[in-house]
C-alpha positions as CSV (number, residue, x, y, z in Angstrom):
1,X,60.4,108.2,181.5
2,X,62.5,105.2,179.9
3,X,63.1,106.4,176.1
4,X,60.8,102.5,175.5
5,X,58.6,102.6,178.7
6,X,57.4,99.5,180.1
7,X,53.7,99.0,181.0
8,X,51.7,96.1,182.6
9,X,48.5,95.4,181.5
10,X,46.0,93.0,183.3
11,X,43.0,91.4,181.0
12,X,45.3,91.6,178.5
13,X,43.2,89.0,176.4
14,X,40.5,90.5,175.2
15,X,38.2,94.1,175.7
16,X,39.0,97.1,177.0
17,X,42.4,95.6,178.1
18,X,43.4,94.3,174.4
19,X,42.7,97.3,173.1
20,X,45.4,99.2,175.7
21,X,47.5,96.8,174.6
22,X,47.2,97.4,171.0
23,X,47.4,101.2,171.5
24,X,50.7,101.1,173.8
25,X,52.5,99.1,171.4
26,X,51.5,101.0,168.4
27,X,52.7,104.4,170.5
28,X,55.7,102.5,171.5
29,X,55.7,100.7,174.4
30,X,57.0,97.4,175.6
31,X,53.8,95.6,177.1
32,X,53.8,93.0,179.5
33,X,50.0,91.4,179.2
34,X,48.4,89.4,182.3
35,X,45.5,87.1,181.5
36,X,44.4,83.5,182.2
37,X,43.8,83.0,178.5
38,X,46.5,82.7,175.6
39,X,47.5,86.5,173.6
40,X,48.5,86.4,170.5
41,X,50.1,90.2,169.9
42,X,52.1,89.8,166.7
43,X,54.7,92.4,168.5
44,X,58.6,92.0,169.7
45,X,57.5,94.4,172.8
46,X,55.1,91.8,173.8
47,X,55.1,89.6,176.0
48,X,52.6,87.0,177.7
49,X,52.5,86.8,181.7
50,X,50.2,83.4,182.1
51,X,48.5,84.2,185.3
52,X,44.9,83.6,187.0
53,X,44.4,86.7,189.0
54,X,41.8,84.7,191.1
55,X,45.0,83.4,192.6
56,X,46.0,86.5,194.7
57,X,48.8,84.8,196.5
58,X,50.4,84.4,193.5
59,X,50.6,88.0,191.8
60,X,53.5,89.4,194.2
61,X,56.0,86.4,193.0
62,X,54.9,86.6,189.8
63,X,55.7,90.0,188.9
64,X,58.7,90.1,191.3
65,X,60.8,90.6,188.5
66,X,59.3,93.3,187.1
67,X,60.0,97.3,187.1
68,X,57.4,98.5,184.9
69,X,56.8,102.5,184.1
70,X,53.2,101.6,184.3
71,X,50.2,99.5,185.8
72,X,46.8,99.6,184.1
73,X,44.5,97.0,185.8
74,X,41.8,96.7,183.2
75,X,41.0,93.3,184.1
76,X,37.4,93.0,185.3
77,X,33.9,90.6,185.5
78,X,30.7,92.0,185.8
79,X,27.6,89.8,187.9
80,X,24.5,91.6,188.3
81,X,21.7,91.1,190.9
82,X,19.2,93.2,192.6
83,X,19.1,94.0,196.6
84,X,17.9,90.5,197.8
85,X,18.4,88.4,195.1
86,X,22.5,89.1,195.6
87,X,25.2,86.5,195.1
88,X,27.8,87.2,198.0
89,X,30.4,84.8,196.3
90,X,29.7,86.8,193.2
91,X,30.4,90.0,195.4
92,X,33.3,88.7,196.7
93,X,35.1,87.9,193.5
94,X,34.1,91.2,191.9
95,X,35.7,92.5,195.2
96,X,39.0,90.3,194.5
97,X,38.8,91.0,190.8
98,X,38.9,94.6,191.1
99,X,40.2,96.1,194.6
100,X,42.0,93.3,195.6
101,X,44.5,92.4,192.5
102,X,44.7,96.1,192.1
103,X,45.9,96.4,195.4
104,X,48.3,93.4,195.3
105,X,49.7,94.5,192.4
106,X,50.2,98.1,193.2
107,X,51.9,97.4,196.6
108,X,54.4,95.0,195.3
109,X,54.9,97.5,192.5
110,X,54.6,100.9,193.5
111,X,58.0,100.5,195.3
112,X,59.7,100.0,191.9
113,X,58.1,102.4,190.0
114,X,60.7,105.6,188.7
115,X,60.3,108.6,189.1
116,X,57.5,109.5,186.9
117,X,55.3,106.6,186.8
118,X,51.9,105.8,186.4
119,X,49.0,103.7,187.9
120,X,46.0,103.5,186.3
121,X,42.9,101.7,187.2
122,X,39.7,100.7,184.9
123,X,36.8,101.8,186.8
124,X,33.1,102.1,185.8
125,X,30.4,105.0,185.5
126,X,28.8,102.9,187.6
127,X,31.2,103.6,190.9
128,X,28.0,106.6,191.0
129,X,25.4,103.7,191.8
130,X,23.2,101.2,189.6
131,X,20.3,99.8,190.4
132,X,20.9,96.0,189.6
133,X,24.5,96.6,190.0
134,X,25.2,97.4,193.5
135,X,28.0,94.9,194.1
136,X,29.8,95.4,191.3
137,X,29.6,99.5,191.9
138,X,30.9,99.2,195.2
139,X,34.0,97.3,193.9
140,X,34.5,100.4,190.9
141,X,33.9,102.8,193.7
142,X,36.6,101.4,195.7
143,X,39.1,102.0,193.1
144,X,38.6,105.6,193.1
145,X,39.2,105.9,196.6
146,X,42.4,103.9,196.4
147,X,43.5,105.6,193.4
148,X,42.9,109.2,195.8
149,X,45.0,107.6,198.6
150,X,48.1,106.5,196.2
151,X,47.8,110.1,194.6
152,X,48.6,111.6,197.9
153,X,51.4,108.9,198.8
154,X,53.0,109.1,195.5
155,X,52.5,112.7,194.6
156,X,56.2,113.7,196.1
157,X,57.7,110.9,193.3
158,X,55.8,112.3,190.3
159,X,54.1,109.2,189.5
160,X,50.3,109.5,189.3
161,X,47.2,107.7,189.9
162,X,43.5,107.5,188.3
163,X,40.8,106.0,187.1
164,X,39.4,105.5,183.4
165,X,35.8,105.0,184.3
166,X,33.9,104.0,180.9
167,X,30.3,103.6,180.9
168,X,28.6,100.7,178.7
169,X,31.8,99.6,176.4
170,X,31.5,97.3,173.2
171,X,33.5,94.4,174.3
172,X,32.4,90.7,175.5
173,X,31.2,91.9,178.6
174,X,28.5,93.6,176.8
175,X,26.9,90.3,175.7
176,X,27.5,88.5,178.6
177,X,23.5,86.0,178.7
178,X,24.2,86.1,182.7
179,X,23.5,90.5,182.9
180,X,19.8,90.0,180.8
181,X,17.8,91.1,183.9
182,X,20.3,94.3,183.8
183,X,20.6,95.7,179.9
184,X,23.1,98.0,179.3
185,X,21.7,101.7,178.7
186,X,22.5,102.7,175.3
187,X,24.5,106.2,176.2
188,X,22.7,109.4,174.2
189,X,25.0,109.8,171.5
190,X,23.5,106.5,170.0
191,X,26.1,104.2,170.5
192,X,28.1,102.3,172.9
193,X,31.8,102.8,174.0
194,X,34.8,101.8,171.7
195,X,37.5,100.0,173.3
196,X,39.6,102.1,171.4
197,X,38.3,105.0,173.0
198,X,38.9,103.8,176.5
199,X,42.5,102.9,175.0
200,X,43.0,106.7,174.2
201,X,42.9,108.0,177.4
202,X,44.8,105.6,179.3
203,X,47.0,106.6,177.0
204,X,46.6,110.1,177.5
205,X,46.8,109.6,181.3
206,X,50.2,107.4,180.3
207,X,51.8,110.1,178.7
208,X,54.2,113.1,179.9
209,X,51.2,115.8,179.0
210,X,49.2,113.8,181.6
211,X,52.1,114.8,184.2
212,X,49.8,116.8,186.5
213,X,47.0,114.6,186.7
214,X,46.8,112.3,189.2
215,X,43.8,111.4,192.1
216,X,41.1,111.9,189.5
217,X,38.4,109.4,187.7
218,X,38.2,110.3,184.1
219,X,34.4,109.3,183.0
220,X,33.9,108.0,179.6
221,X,30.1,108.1,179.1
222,X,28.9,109.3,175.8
223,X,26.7,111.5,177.6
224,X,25.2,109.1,180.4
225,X,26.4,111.3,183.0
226,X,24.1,114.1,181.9
């Protein structure tokens, strides 16, 4: 890798994304942050890509300028309903949100990638199955699948793909009025996921160590999986 890498970092404004963002430049990257909303990163490797992700024809031209070491799509929305009470627009956006964007931005991407890079994708613990969750599993399940597909395709490059697949995480999200009928599950170890601690292992997963990792989800539970 570059002796600086370069990584680019959807929902860079605020969660689990901000908090990759804070991590890579503090280990010494140069960030490139997408998000809808202003960032404020008091960092000379930083800088703001203005961009509504909803707007999928507009991803490949805006990052057509870009040769990043590394995409980590942590950008995400979470809308909860149970089987027969389900929102298909709410479906469908999850479904842009998550698979599609991450696909749009790995295809125009991948190709530019050195040898070496990395893709990694912000799933869920959920991508198992929720009740109450269903549409926004399937969307975090999809991501595994095309993160085992790119494995295979990139492999022969050395650049690797996987998931960080957190469960319940303390960020906005969490306290989102619209997910009451669905509470988070506090996880056993009596607390809920740190941004920080998602930030860690993408970071991990980022690094030269991580080199022969690549096709796997890496679940962040606090014991939920148990």
């Amino acid at each position: 890798m570059d002796k600086q890498p370069h990584a680019l970092v959807t929902g860079a404004s605020s969660g689990i994304g901000a908090a990759i963002v804070e991590r890579l430049l503090r280990d010494g990257w140069r960030v490139t942050g997408i998000s809808r909303r202003p960032v404020t990163f008091d960092h000379p490797a930083f800088v703001h890509l203005p961009l509504d992700l909803a707007n999928v024809d507009a991803i490949a031209t805006a990052v057509a300028d870009l040769a990043p070491t590394a995409l980590v799509h942590a950008a995400g929305l979470l809308k909860v309903a149970p089987l027969g009470s389900l929102d298909h627009d709410d479906g469908a956006t999850m479904w842009r949100l998550h698979v599609d964007v991450a696909a749009r931005l790995a295809d125009a991407l991948a190709p530019r990638l050195a040898q070496g890079g990395r893709i990694i994708f912000i799933g869920s613990r959920t991508a198992s199955g929720a009740a109450g969750r269903g549409q926004y599993a399937a969307t975090k399940a999809a991501l595994v699948a095309l993160a085992r597909s790119w494995a295979s395709e990139l492999a022969p490059r050395g650049i690797t793909v996987n998931v960080v697949a957190p469960a319940a995480t303390e960020t906005p999200m969490l306290k989102d009025p619209t997910r009451t009928a669905v509470a988070p599950k506090l996880p056993p170890i009596g607390r809920f996921i740190q941004p920080e601690e998602v930030a860690a292992a993408v970071a991990f997963l980022l690094s030269p160590d991580a080199a022969a990792i690549t096709g796997q989800q890496l679940v962040i539970c606090g014991g939920s999986s148990l």
